[in-house]
C-alpha positions as CSV (number, residue, x, y, z in Angstrom):
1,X,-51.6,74.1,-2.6
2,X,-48.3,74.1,-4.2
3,X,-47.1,71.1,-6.4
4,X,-44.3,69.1,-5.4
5,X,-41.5,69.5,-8.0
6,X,-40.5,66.6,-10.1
7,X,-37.2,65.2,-10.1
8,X,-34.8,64.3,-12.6
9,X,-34.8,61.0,-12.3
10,X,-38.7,60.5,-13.5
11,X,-37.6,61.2,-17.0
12,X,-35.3,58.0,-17.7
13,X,-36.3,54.5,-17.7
14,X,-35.1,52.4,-15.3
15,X,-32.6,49.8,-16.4
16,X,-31.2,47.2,-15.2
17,X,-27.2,46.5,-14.9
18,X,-25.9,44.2,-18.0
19,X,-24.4,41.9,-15.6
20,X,-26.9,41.6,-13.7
21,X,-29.2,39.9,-16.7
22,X,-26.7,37.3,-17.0
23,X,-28.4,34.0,-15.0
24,X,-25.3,33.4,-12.4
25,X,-23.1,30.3,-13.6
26,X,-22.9,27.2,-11.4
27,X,-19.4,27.2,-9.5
28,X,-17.4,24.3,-10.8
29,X,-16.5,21.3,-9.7
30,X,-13.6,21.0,-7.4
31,X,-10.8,19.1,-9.0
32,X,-9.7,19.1,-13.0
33,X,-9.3,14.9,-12.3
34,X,-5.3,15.0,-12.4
35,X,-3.5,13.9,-8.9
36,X,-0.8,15.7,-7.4
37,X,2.0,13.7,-8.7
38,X,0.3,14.4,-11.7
39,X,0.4,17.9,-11.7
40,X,3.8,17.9,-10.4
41,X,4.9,15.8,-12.7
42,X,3.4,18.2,-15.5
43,X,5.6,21.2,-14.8
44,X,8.7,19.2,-15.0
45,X,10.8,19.3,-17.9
46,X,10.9,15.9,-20.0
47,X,14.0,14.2,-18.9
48,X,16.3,12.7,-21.7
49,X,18.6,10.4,-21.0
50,X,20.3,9.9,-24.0
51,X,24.1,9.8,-22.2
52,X,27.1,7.7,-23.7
53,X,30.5,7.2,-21.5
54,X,33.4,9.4,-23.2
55,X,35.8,7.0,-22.5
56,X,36.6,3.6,-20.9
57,X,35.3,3.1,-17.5
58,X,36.5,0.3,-15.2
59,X,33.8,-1.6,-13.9
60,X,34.4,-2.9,-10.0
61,X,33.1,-4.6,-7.3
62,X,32.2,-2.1,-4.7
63,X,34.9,-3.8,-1.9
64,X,37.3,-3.3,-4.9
65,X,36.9,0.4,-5.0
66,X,40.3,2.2,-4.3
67,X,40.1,6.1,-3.2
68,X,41.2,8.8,-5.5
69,X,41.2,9.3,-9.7
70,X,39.9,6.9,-12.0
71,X,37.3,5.9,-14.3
72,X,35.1,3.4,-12.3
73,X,31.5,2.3,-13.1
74,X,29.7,0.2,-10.0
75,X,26.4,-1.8,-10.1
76,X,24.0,-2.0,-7.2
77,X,20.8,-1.5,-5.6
78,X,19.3,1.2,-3.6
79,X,19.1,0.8,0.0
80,X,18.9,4.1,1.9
81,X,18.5,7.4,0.5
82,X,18.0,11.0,2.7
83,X,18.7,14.6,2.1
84,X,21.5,16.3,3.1
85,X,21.9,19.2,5.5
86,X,19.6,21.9,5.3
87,X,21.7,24.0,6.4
88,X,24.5,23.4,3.5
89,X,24.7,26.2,1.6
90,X,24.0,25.0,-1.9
91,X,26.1,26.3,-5.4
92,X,24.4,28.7,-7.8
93,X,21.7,26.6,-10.1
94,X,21.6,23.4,-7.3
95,X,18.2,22.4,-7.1
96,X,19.0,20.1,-3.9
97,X,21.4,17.0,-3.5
98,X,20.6,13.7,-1.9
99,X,22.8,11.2,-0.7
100,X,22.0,7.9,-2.0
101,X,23.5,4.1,-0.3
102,X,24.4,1.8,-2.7
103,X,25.1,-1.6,-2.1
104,X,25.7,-4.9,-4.1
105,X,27.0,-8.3,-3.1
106,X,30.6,-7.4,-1.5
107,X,30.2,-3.6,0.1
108,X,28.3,-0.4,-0.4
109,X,29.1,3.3,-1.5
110,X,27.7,6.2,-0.6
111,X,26.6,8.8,-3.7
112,X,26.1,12.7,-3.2
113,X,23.8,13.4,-6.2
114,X,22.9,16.9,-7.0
115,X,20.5,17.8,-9.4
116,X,18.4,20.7,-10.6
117,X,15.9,18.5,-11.2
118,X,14.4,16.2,-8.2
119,X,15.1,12.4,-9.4
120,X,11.9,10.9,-8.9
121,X,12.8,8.2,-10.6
122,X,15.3,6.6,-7.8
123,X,13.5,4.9,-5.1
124,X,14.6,1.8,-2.8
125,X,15.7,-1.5,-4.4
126,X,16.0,-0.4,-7.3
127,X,19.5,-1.2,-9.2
128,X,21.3,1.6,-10.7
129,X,24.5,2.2,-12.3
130,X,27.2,4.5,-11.7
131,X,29.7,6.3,-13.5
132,X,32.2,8.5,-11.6
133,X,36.1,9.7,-12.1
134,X,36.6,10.2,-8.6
135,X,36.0,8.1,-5.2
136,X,36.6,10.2,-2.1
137,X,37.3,8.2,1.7
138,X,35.5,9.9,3.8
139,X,35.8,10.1,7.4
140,X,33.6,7.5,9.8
141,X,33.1,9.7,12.3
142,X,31.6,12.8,10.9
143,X,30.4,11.2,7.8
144,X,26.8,11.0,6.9
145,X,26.8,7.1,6.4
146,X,29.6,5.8,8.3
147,X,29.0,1.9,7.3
148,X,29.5,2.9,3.5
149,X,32.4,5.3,4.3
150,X,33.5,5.4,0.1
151,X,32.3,8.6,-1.1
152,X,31.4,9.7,-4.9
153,X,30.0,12.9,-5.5
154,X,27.9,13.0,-9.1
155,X,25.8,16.0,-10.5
156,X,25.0,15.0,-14.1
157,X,23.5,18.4,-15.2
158,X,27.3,19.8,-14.6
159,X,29.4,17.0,-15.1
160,X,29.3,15.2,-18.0
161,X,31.8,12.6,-17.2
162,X,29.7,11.4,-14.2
163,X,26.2,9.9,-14.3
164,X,23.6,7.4,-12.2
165,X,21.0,5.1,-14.1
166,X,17.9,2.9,-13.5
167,X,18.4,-0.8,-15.0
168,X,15.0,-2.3,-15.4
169,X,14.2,-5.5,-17.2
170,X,13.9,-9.0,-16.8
171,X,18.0,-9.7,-16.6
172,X,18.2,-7.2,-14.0
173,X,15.8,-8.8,-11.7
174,X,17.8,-11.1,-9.4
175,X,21.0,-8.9,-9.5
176,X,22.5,-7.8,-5.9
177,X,20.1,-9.4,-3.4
178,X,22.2,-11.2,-1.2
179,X,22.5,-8.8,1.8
180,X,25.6,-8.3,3.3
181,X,26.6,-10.0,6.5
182,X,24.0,-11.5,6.3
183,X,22.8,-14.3,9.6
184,X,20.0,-16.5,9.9
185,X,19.6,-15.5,13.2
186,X,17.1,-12.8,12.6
187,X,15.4,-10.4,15.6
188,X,11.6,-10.5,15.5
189,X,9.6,-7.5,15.3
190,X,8.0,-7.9,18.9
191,X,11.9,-8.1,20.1
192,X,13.2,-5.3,18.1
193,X,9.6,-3.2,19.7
194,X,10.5,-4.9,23.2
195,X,14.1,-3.8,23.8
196,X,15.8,-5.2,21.0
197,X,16.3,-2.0,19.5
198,X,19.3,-1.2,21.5
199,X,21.2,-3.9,19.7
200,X,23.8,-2.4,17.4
201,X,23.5,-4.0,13.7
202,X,19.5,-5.4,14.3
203,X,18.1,-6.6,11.7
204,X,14.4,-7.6,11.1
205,X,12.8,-9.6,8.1
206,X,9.2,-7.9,7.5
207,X,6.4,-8.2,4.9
208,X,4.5,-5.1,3.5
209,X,1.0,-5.5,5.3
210,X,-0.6,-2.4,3.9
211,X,0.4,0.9,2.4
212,X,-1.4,4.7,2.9
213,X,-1.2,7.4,0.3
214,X,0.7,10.1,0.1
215,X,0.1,13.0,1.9
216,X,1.5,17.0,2.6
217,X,2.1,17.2,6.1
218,X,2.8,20.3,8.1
219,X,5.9,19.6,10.4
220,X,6.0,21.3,13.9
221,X,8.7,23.5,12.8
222,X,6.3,24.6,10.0
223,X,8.2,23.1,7.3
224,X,5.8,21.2,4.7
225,X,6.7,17.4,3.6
226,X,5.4,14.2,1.5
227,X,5.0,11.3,3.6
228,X,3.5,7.6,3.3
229,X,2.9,5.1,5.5
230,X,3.9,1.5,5.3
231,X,2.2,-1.2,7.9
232,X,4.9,-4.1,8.3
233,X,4.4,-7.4,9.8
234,X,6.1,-10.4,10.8
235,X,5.0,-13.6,12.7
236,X,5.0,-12.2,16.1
237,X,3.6,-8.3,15.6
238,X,3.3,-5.2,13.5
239,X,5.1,-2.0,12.8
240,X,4.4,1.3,11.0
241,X,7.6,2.8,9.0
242,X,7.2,6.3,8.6
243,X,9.2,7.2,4.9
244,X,9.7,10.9,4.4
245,X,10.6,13.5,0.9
246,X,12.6,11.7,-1.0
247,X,11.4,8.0,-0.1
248,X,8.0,8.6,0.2
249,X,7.6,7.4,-3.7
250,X,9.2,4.4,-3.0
251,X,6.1,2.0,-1.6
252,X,4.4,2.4,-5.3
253,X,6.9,-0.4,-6.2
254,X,5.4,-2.5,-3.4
255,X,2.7,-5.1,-3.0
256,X,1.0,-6.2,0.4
257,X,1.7,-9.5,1.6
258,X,4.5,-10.1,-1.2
259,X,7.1,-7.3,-0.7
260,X,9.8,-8.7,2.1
261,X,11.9,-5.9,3.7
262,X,15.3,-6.6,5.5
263,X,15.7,-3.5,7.3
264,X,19.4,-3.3,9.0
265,X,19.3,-0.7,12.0
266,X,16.2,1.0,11.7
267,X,15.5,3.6,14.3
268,X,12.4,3.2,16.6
269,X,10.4,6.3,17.9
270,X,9.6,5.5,21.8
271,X,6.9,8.0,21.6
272,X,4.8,5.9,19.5
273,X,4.1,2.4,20.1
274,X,5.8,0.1,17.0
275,X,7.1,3.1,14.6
276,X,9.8,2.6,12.8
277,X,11.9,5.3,10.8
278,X,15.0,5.1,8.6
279,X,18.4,6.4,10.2
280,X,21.5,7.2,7.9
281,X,23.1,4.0,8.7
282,X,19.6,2.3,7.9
283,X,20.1,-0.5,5.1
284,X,16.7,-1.8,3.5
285,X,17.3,-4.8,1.5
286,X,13.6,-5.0,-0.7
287,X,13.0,-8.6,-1.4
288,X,15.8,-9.9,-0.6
289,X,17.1,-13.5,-1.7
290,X,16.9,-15.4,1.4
291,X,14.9,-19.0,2.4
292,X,13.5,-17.0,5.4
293,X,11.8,-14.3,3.0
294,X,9.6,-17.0,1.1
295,X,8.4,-18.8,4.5
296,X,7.6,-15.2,5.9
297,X,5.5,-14.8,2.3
298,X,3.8,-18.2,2.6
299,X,2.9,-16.9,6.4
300,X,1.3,-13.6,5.2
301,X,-0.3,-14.6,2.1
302,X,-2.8,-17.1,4.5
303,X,-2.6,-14.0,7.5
304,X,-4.3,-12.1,4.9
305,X,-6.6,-14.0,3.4
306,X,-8.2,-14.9,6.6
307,X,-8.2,-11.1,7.3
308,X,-9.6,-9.6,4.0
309,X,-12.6,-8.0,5.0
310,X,-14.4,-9.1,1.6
311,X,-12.5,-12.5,0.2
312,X,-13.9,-13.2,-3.5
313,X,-15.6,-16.5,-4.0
314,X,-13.5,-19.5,-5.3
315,X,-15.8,-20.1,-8.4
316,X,-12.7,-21.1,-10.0
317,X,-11.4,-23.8,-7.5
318,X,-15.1,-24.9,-6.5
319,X,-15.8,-25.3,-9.7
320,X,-12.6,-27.6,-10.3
321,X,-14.2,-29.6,-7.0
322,X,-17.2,-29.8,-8.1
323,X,-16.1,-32.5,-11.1
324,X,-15.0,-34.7,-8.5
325,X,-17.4,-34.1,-5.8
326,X,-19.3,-36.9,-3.8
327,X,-23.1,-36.8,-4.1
328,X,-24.6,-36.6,-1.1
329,X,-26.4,-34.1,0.9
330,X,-25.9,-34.3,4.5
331,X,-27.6,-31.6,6.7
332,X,-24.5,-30.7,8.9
333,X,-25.1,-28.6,12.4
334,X,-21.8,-26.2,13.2
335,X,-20.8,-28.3,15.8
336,X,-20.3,-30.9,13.4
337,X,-18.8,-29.2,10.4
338,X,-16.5,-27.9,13.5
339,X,-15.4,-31.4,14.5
340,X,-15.1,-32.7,10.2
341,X,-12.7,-29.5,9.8
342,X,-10.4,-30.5,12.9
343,X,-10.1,-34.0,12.8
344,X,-8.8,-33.9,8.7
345,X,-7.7,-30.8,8.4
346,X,-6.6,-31.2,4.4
347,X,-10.4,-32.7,3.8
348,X,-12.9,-30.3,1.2
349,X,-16.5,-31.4,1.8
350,X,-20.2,-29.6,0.9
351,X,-23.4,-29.6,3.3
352,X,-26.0,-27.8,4.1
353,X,-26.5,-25.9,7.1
354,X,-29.8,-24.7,8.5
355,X,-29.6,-21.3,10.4
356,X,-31.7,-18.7,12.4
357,X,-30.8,-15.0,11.6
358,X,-30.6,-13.3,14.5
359,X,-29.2,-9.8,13.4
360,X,-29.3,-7.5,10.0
361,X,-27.1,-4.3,9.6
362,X,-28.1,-3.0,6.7
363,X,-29.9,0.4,7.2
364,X,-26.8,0.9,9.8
365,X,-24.4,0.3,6.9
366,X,-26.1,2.4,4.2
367,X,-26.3,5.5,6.8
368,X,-22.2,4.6,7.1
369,X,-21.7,4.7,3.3
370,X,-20.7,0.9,4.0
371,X,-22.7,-1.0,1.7
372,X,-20.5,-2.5,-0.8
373,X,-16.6,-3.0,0.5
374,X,-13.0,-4.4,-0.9
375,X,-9.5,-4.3,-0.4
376,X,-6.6,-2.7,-2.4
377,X,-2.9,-2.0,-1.1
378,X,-4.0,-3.6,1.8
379,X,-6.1,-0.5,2.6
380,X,-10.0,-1.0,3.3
381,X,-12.5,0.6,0.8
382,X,-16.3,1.1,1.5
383,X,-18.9,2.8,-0.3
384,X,-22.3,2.5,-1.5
385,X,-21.1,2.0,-5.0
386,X,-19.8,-0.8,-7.3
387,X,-16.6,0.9,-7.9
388,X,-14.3,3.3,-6.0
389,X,-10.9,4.6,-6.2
390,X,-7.9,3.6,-4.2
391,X,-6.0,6.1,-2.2
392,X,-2.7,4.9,-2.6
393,X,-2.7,3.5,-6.4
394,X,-5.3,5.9,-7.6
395,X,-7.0,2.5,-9.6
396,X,-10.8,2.0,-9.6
397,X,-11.5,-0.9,-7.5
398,X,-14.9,-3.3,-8.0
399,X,-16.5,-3.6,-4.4
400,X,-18.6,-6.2,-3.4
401,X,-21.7,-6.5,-1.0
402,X,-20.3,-5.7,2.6
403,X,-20.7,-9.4,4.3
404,X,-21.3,-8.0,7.7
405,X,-24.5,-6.9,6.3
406,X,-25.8,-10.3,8.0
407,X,-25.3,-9.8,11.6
408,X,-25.3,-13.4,14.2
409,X,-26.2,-16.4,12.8
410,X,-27.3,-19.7,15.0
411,X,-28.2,-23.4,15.3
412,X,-28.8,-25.6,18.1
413,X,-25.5,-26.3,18.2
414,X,-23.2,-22.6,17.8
415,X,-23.2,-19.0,16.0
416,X,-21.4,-17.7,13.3
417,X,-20.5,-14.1,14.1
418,X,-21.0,-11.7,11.7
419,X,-18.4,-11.1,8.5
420,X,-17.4,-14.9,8.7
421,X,-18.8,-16.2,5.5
422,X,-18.1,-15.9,1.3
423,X,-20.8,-15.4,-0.5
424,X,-21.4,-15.8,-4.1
425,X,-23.5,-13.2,-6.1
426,X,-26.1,-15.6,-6.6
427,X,-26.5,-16.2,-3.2
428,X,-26.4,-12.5,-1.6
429,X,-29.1,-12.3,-4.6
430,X,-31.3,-15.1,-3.1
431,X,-30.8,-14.0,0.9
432,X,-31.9,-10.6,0.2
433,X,-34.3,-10.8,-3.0
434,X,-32.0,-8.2,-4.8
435,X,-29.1,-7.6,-6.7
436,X,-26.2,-5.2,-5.4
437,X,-27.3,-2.7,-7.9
438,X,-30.8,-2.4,-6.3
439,X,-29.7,-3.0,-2.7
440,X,-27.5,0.7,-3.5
441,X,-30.4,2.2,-4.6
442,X,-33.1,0.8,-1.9
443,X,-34.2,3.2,0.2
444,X,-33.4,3.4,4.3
445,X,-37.1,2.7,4.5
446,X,-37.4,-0.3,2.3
447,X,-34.4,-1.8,3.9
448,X,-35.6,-1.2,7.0
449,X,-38.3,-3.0,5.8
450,X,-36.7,-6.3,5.0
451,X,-34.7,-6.0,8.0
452,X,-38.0,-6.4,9.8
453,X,-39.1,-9.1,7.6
454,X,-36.0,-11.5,7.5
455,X,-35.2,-11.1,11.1
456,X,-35.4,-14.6,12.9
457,X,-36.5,-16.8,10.1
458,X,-34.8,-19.5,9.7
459,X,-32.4,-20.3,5.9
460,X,-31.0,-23.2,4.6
461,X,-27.6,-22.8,3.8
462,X,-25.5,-24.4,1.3
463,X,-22.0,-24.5,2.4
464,X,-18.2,-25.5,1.2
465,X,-15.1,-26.0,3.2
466,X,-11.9,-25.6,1.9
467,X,-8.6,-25.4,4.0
468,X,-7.2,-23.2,1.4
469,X,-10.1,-20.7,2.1
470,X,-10.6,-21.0,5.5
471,X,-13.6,-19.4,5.8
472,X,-17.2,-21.3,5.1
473,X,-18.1,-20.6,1.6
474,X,-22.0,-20.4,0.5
475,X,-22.8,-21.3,-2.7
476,X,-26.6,-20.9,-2.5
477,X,-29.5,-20.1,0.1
478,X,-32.4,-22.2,-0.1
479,X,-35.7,-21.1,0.9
């Protein structure tokens, strides 16, 4: 029999590749931690604005402003800004112009500003000065704002002689907030939504309700764009305003239930119910300095506060009560804590209450990530963590136990549906026999477990009432 011939192979070692001997590495985390804006931010140049006049400018009144050559330097506040044409065809070295509004407390001027750099420092209500040698009259019918029909054109990268500035500071703070023509005869939002927006000159006094962050959207002509929602609100409804590019920055400056807008003309998209957008003739007077803006303030400071979804515990004002307090300890049914709050409104008292549990939601609100909740921007936050981040303002937020973790609560006499009560630490500690910490880390079995075991028992309750909360407070949960 004839031996098979050995191959070549047979006389080398096998080896393995180098590579290969290298344990794979773990693929990184996505995200370096720096925002958008951040990173944005970062490949921008550092601006400085270290600019002094050459020469005298006259400083005017906006109604004073006269068409043609001179040296003129105007005060006033932001109230509308939007690009210009896309179609323009732009000079050699133009990054993009915008055309800014300007208004103080006799007229407003409209401002072509080009730039090589995007101003991302120029958002609405802000006050900014001007320096110009040349005001243009433009015409009202073909002009891009035709109630500000004065026209200065300023590109400070070019033009040295020309230039726009942020004043911030305390003495700038109440400058140019009267709005012009201004009525006390406001429309309401629900009139504006209902027909009123075919009025010519509407205007609406709105609070900021809540603000989204900012997102890249993909428009359905495929363009790509920043934009951030605001929710508005009045006494009568609410309204989303839709604020695009170059405004999009400019709700960072705003803060829920505080922030009142008087929006002149705003444009209202039929196709969505209650959307509001800016228009060229749009003016947006942010907090303006009328009676009506404080009363709307007062009305959305208590709106909210009866809406947060996780209201803090008064330690400081029950605390302040508690000095004075009456002692006695009257068991109270809800019927009758009902009938005390009523009949004197402006009355605090403290009771006890003695309820039946009839529903838990707790292994439903750990499977939801829901455990722990609070409120920043006006936007909702849940999580089954202590802390989180806001969308909108990036900050880390401290959450508290979600209070629709108790479910229906009864007497002989009503219910108390769920998320209706503040409780303090202490006493989410005592209802549940654990501290937030250890509620996260339970188990869906172990709180499935307690679930089973606090369902219909009956808790002793001890309560607060306080106009200025308007929610019952519990202080401590007996056994």
């Amino acid at each position: 029999m004839v031996g098979q011939s050995t191959s070549i192979q047979s006389f080398f070692s096998t080896r393995t590749s180098p590579t290969k001997d290298i344990p794979p590495k773990s693929s990184p985390v996505p995200g370096d931690g720096f925002t958008a804006e951040e990173l944005d931010n970062a490949l921008l140049p550092v601006r400085q604005d270290n600019w002094t006049p050459r020469g005298v400018y006259d400083e005017y009144e906006i109604d004073a402003l006269m068409f043609g050559l001179n040296r003129v330097k105007i005060v006033g506040r932001l109230v509308n800004m939007f690009e210009s044409s896309h179609t323009t065809k732009l000079p050699k070295g133009l990054g993009g112009s915008v055309h800014l509004v300007v208004k103080d407390d006799t007229g407003a001027v409209t401002i072509r500003l080009s730039y090589t750099l995007p101003p991302t420092e120029l958002r609405l209500g802000r006050l900014v000065a001007v320096w110009a040698t040349y005001v243009a009259n433009g015409d009202r019918g073909s002009f891009p704002c035709a109630v500000a029909p004065l026209y200065i054109k300023v590109f400070p990268e070019k033009d040295k002689s020309c230039r726009i500035r942020v004043l911030e500071g305390a003495e700038f703070a109440n400058l140019c907030r009267k709005p012009l023509n201004y009525q006390p005869t406001l429309m309401s939002l629900k009139a504006f939504a209902h027909g009123g927006s075919e009025v010519i000159d509407a205007k609406i006094l709105v609070i900021v309700k809540s603000v989204s962050a900012r997102k890249r959207v993909t428009k359905k002509d495929g363009a790509e764009a920043y934009v951030t929602r605001v929710v508005l609100m009045d006494d009568t409804d609410e309204a989303t305003l839709s604020l695009w590019d170059t405004t999009s920055t400019t709700p960072n400056d705003w803060q829920p239930s505080h922030t009142a807008l008087l929006i002149s003309s705003p444009s209202l998209n039929v196709s969505h119910k209650n959307w509001l957008a800016l228009a060229s003739d749009t003016f947006v007077d942010v907090d303006p300095c009328i009676p009506e803006a404080e009363r709307l303030r007062g009305f959305a400071g208590r709106k909210v506060k009866r809406e947060h979804i996780n209201p803090t515990f008064p330690y400081e004002e029950y605390a302040l009560w508690s000095i004075i307090k009456p002692n006695e300890r009257v068991l109270y049914s809800l019927a009758d804590v009902d009938d005390r709050a009523r009949e004197t409104p402006g009355e605090t008292f403290e009771g006890y209450l003695s309820m039946i549990i009839m529903d838990l939601n707790m292994t439903t609100l750990r499977q939801q990530n829901m455990l722990m909740c609070n409120e920043c921007c006006g936007i909702p936050i849940y999580a089954n963590a202590k802390v989180a981040k806001c969308k909108h303002c990036d900050s880390q937020v401290s959450l508290r136990v979600n209070p629709r973790l108790i479910g229906k609560l009864v007497d002989e006499s009503g219910c108390i549906t769920s998320g209706k009560l503040v409780l303090s630490d202490h006493a989410w500690t005592r209802l549940l026999g654990r501290s937030a910490q250890e509620l996260i880390e339970s188990s869906a079995s172990t709180l499935k477990s307690v679930e089973h075991r606090m369902l219909h028992i009956r808790i002793t309750l001890r309560f607060w009432w306080s106009e200025e909360v308007g929610k019952l407070v519990i202080s401590e949960v007996l056994e």
